[in-house]
C-alpha atoms as an extended CHARMM CRD file, in Angstrom:
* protein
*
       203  EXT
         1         1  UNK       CA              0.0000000000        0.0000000000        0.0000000000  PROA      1               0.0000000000
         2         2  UNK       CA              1.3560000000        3.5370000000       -1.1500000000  PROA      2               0.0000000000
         3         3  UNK       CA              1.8650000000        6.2370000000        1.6190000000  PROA      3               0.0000000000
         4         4  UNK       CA             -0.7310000000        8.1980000000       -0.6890000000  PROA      4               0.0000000000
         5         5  UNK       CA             -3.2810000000        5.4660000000       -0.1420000000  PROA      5               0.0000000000
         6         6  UNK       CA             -2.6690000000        4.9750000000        3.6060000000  PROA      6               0.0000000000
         7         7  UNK       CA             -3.4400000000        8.5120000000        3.8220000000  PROA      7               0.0000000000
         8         8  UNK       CA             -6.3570000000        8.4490000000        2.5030000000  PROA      8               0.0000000000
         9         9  UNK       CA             -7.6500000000        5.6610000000        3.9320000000  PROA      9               0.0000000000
        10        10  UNK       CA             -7.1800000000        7.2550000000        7.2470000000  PROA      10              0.0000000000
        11        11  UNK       CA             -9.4460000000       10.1290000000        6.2210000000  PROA      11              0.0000000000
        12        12  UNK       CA            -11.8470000000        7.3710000000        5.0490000000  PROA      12              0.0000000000
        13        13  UNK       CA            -11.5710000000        5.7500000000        8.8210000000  PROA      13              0.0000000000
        14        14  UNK       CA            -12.1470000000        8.7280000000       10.3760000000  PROA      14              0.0000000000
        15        15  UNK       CA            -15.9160000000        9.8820000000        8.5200000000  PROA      15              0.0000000000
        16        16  UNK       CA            -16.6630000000        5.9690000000        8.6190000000  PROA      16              0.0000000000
        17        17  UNK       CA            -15.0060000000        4.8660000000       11.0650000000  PROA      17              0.0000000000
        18        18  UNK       CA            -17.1760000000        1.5870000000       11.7680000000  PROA      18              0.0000000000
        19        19  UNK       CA            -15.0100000000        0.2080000000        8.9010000000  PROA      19              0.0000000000
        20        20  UNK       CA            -12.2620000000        0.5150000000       10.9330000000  PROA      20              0.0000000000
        21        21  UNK       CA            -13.4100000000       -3.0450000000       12.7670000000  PROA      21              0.0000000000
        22        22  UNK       CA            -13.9860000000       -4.8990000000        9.6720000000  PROA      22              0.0000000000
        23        23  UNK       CA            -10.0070000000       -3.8450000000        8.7780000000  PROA      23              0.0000000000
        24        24  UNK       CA             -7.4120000000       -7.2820000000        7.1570000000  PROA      24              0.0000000000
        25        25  UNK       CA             -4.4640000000       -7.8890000000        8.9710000000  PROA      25              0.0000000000
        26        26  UNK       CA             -2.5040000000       -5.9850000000        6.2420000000  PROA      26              0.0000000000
        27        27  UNK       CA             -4.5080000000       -3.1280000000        7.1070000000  PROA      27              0.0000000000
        28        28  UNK       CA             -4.4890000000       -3.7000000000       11.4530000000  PROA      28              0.0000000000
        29        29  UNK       CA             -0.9990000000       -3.5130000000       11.0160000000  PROA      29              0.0000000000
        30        30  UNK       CA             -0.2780000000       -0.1240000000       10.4640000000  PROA      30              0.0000000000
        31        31  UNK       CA             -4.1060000000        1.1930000000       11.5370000000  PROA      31              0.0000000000
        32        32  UNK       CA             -3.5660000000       -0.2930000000       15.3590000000  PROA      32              0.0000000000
        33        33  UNK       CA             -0.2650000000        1.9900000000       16.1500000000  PROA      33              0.0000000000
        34        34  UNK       CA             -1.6130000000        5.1060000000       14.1640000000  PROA      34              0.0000000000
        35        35  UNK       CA             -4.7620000000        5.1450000000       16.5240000000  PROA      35              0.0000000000
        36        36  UNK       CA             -3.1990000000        3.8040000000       19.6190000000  PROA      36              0.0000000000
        37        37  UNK       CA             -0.6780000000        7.2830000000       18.9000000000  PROA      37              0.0000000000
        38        38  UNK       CA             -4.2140000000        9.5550000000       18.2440000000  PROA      38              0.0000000000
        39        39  UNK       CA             -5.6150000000        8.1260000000       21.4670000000  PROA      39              0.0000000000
        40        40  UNK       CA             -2.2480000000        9.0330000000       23.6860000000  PROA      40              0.0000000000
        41        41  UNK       CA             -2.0070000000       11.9550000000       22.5420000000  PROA      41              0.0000000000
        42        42  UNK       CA             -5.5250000000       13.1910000000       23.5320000000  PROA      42              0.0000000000
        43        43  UNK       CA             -4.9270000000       11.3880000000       26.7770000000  PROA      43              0.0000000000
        44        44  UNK       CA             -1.8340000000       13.5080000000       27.0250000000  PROA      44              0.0000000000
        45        45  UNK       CA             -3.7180000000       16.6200000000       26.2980000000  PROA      45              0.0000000000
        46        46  UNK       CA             -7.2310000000       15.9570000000       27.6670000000  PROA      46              0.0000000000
        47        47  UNK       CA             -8.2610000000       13.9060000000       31.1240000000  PROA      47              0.0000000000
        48        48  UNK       CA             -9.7260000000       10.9860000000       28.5330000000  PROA      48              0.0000000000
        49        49  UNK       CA             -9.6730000000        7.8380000000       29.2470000000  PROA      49              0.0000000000
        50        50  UNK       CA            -10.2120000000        5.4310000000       26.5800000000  PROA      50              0.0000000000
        51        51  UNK       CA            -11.4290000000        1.2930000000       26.9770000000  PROA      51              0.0000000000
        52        52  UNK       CA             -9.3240000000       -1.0330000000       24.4590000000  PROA      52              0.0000000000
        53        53  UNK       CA            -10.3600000000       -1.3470000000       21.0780000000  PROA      53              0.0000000000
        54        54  UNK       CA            -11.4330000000        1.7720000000       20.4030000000  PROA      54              0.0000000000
        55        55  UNK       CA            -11.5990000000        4.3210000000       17.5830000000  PROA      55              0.0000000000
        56        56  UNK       CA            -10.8460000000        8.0080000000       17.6340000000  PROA      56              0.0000000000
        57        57  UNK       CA            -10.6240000000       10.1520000000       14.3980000000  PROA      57              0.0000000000
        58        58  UNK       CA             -7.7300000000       12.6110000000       14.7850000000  PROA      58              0.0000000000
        59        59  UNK       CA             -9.8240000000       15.3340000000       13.6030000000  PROA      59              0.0000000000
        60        60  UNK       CA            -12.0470000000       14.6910000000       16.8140000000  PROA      60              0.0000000000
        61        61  UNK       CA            -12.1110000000       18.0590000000       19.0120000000  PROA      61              0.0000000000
        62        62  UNK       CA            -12.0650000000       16.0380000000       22.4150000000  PROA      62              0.0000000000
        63        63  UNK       CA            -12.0130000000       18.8660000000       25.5940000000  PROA      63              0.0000000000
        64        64  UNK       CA            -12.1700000000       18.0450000000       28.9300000000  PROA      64              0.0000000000
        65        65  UNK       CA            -10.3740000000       20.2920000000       32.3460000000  PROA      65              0.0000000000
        66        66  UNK       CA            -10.2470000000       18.0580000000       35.2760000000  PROA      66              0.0000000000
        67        67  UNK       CA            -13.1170000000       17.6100000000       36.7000000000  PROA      67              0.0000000000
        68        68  UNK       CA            -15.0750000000       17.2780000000       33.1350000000  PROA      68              0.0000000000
        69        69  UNK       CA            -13.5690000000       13.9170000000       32.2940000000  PROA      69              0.0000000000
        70        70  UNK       CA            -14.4320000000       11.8970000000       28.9420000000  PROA      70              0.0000000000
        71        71  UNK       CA            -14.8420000000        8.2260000000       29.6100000000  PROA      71              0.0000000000
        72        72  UNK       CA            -15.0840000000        6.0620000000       26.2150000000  PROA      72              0.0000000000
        73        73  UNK       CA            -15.8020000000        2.1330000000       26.7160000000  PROA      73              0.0000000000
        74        74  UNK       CA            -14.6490000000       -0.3260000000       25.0810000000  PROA      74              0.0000000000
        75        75  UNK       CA            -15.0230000000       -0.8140000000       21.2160000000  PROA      75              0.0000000000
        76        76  UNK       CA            -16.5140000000        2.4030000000       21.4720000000  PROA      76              0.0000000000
        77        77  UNK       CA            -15.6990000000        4.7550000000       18.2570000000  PROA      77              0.0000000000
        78        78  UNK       CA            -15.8890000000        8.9940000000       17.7360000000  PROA      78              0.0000000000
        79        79  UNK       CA            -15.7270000000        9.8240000000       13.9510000000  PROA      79              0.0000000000
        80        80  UNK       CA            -13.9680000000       13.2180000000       12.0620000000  PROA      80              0.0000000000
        81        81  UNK       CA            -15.0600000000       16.8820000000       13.6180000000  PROA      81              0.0000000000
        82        82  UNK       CA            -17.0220000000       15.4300000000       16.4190000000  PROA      82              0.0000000000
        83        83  UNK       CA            -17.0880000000       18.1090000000       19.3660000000  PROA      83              0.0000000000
        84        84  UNK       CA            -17.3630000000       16.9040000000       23.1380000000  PROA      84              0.0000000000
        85        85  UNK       CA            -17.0210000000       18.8750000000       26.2200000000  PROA      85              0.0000000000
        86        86  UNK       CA            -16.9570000000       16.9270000000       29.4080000000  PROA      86              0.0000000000
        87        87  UNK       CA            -18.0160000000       15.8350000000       31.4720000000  PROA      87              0.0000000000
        88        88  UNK       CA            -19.1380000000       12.7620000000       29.1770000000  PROA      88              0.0000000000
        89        89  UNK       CA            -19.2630000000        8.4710000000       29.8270000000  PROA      89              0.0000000000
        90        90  UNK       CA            -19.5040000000        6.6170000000       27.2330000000  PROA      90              0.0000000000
        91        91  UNK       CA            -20.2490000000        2.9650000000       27.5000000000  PROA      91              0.0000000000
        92        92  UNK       CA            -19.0690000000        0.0260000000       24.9210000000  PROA      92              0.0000000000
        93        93  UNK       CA            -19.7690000000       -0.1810000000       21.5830000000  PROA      93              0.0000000000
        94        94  UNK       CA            -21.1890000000        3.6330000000       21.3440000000  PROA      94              0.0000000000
        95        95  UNK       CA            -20.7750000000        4.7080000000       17.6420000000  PROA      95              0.0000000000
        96        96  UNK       CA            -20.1500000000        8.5800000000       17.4960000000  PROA      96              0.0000000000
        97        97  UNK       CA            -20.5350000000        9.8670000000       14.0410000000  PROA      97              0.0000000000
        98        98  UNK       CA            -19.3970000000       12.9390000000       12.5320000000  PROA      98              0.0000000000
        99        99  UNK       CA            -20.3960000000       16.5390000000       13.2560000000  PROA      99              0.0000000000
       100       100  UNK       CA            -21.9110000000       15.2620000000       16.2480000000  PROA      100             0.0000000000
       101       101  UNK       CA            -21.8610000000       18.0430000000       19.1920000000  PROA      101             0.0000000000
       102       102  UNK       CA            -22.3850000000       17.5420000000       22.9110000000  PROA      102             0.0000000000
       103       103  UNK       CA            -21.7340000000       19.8820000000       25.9760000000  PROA      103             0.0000000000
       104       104  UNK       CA            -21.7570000000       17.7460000000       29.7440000000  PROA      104             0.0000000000
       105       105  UNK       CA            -22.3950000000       20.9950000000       31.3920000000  PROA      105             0.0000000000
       106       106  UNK       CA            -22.1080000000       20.7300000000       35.2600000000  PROA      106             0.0000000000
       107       107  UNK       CA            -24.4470000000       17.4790000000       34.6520000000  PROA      107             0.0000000000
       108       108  UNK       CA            -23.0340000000       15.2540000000       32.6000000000  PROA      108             0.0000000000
       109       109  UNK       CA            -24.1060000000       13.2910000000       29.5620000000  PROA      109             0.0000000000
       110       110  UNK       CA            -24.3320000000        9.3190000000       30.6220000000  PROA      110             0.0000000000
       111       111  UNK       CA            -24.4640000000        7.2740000000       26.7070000000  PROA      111             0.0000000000
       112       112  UNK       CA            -25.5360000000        3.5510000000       27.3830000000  PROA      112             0.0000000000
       113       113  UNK       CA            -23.8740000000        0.4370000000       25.8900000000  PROA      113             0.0000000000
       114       114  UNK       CA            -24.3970000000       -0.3550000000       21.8570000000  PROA      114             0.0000000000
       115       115  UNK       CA            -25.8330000000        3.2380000000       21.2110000000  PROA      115             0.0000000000
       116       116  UNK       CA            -25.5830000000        4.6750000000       17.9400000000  PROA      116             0.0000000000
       117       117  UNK       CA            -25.7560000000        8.4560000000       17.6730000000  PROA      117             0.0000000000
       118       118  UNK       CA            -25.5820000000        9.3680000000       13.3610000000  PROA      118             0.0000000000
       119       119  UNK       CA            -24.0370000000       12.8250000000       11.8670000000  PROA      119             0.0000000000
       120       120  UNK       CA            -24.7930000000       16.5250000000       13.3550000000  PROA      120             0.0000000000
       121       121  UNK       CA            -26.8200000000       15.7440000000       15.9720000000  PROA      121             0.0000000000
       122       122  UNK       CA            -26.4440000000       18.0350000000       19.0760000000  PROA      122             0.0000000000
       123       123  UNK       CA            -26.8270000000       17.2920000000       22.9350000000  PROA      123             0.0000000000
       124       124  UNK       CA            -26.2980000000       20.3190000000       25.5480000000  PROA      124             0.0000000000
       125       125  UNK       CA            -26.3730000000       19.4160000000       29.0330000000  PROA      125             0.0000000000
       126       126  UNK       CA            -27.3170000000       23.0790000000       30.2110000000  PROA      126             0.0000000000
       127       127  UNK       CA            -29.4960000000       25.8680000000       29.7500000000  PROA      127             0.0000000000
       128       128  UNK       CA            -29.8490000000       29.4640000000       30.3480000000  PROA      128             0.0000000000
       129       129  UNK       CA            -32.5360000000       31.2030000000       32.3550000000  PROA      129             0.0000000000
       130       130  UNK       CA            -35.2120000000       33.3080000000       30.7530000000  PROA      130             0.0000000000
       131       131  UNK       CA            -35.6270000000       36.3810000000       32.9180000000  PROA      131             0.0000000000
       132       132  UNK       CA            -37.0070000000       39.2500000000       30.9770000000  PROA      132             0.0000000000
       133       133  UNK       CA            -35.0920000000       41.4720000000       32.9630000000  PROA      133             0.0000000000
       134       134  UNK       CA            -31.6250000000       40.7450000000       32.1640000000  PROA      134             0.0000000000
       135       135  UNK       CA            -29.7270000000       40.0320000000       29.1460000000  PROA      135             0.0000000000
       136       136  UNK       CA            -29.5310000000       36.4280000000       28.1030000000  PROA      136             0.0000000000
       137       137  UNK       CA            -25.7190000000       36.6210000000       28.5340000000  PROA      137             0.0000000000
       138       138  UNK       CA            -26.2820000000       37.3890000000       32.2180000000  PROA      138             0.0000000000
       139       139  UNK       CA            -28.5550000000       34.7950000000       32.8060000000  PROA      139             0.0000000000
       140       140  UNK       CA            -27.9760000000       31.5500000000       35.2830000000  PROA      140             0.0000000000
       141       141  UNK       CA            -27.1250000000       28.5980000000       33.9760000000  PROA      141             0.0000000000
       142       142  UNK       CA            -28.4410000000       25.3590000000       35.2890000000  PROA      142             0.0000000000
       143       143  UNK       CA            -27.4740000000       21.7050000000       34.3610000000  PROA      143             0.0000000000
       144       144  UNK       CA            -29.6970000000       18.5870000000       35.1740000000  PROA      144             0.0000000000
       145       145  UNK       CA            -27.7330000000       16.3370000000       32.7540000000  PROA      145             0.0000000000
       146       146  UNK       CA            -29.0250000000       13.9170000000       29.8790000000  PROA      146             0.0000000000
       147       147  UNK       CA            -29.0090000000       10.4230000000       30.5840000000  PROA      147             0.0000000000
       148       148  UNK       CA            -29.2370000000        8.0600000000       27.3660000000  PROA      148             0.0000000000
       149       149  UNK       CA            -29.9170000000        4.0880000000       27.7800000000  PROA      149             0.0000000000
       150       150  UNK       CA            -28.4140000000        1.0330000000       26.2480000000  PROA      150             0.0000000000
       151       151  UNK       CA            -28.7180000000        0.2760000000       22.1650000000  PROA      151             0.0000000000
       152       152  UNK       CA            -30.7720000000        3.4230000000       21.3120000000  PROA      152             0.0000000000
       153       153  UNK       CA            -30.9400000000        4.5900000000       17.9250000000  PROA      153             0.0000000000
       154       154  UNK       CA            -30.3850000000        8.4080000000       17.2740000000  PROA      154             0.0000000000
       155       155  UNK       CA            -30.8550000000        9.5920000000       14.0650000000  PROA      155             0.0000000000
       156       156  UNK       CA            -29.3290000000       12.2780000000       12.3210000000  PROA      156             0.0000000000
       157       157  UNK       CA            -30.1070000000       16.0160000000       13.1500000000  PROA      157             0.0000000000
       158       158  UNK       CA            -31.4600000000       15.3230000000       16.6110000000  PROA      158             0.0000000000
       159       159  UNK       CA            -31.2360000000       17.8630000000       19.5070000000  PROA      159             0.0000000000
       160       160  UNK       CA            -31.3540000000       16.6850000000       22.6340000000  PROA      160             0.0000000000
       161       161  UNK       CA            -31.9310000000       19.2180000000       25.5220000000  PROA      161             0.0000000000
       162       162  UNK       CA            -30.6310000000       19.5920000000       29.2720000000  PROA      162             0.0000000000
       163       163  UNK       CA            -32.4510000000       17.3230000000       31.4230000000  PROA      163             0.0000000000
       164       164  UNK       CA            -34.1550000000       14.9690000000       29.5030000000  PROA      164             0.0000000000
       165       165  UNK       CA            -33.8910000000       10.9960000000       30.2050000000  PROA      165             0.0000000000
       166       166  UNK       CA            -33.6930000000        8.5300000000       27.1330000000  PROA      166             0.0000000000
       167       167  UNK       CA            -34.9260000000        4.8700000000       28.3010000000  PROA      167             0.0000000000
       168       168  UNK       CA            -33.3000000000        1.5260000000       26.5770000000  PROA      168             0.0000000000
       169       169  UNK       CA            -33.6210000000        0.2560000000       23.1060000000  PROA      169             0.0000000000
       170       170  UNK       CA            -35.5690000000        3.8230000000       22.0690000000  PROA      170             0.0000000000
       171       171  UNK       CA            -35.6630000000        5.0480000000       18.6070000000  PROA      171             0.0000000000
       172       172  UNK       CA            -35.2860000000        8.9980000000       17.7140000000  PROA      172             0.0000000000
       173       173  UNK       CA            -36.2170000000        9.4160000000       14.1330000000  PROA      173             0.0000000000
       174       174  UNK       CA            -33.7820000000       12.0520000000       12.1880000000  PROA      174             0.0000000000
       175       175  UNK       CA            -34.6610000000       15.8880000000       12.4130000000  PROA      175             0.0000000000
       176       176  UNK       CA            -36.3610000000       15.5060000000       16.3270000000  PROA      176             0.0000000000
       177       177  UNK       CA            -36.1090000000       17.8390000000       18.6760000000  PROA      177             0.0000000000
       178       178  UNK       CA            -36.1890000000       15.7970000000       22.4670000000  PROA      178             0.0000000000
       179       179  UNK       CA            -37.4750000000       17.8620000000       24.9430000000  PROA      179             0.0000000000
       180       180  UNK       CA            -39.3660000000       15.2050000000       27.2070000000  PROA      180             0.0000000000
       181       181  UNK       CA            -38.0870000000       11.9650000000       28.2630000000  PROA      181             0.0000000000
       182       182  UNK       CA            -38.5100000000        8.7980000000       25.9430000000  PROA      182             0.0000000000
       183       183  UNK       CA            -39.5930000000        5.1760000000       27.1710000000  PROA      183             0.0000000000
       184       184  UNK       CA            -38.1690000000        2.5360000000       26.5330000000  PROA      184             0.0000000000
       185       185  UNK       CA            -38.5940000000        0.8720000000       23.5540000000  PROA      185             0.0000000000
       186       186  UNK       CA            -40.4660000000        4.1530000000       22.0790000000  PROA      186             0.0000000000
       187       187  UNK       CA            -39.8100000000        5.2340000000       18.7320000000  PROA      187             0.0000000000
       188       188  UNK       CA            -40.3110000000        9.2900000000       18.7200000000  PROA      188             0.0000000000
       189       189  UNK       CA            -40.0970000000       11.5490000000       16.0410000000  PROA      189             0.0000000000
       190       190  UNK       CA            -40.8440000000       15.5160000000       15.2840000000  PROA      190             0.0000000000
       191       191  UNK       CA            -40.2520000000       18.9550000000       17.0750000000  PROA      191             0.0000000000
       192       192  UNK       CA            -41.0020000000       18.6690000000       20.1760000000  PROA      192             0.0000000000
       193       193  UNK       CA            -40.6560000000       15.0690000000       19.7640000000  PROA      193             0.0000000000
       194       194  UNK       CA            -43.5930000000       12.6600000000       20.1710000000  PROA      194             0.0000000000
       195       195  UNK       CA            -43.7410000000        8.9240000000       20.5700000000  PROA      195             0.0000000000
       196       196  UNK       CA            -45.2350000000        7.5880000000       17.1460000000  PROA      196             0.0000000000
       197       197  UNK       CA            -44.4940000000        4.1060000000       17.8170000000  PROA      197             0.0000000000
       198       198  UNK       CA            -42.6590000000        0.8920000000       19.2590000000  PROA      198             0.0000000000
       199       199  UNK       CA            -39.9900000000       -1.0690000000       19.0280000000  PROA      199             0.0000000000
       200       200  UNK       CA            -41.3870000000       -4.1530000000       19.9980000000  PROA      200             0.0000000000
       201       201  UNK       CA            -43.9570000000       -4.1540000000       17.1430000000  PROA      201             0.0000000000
       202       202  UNK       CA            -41.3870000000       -3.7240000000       14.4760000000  PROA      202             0.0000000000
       203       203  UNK       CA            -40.8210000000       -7.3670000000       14.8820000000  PROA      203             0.0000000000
């Protein structure tokens, strides 16, 4: 394999980087130091810890002061220009996909096992207060946290706001806005989202 080609297969890795899993030997073989050397050097930079067998796109922007860790499980993987600010745990097998954006606040975001979160979806862990008599920029900010559940299925464009609780094995169809929190096995959709459906009839 040329240098050229190694190149850009690393670009391809890191905007799909589930293929990074199904890599040959041939491949492993040089893929395996190159991200073991991405993910020390954000542990380096960043208090991030990472499980084993994970994937981390270089072009990641991973942030997080001590006492807003990052905690990635194992076989867990962030794609290309994904932003996180701590304090964030994510469990095993999470798939991160690109241009996805998430602030922990003073709260936290919690991501359960076998999660997958698609491209440009946004999470914020705080909010601002809405007093009419001061500027927004003076407002409070308060932080309740989101907590997501194991093997839920975010689609692409979803916002999910401070506060709200998503239960196991939920669906959140592309373009929702979450405002409320989702029951398990649920499938939601729409702004505010609304449950339209679930799981366990899909069968």
């Amino acid at each position: 394999m040329s240098e050229r080609y190694r190149e850009q297969h690393k670009r391809r890795l890191s905007y799909m980087p589930w293929l990074y899993f199904t890599l040959k030997p041939k491949d492993r073989a040089w893929a395996l130091p190159w991200q073991q050397e991405v993910q020390a050097w954000f542990s380096d930079m960043e208090t991030i810890r990472f499980g084993e067998g994970c994937f981390i796109a270089p072009e990641a922007r991973l942030f997080a002061e001590p006492g807003r860790e990052i905690l990635v499980g194992d076989g867990s993987h962030i794609a290309a220009d994904v932003f996180i600010h701590g304090p964030v745990r994510i469990g095993r097998n999470v798939g991160i996909n690109h241009r996805v954006s998430m602030d922990g606040g003073a709260g936290g975001i919690e991501i359960g096992d076998d999660t997958r979160i698609a491209a440009h979806c946004t999470f914020y862990a705080f909010n601002h207060g809405l007093h009419p008599d001061r500027l927004v920029r003076e407002q409070p900010v308060s932080s309740q946290g989101i907590r997501i559940g194991r093997d839920v299925w975010i689609g692409a464009k979803v916002g999910i706001v401070d506060g709200v609780r998503i239960g196991d094995h939920a669906v959140i169809a592309m373009g929702s806005v979450v405002t409320r929190e989702v029951p398990e096995y649920a499938i939601v959709a729409g702004a505010p989202a609304r449950v339209i459906g679930d799981r366990r009839e899909k069968r």
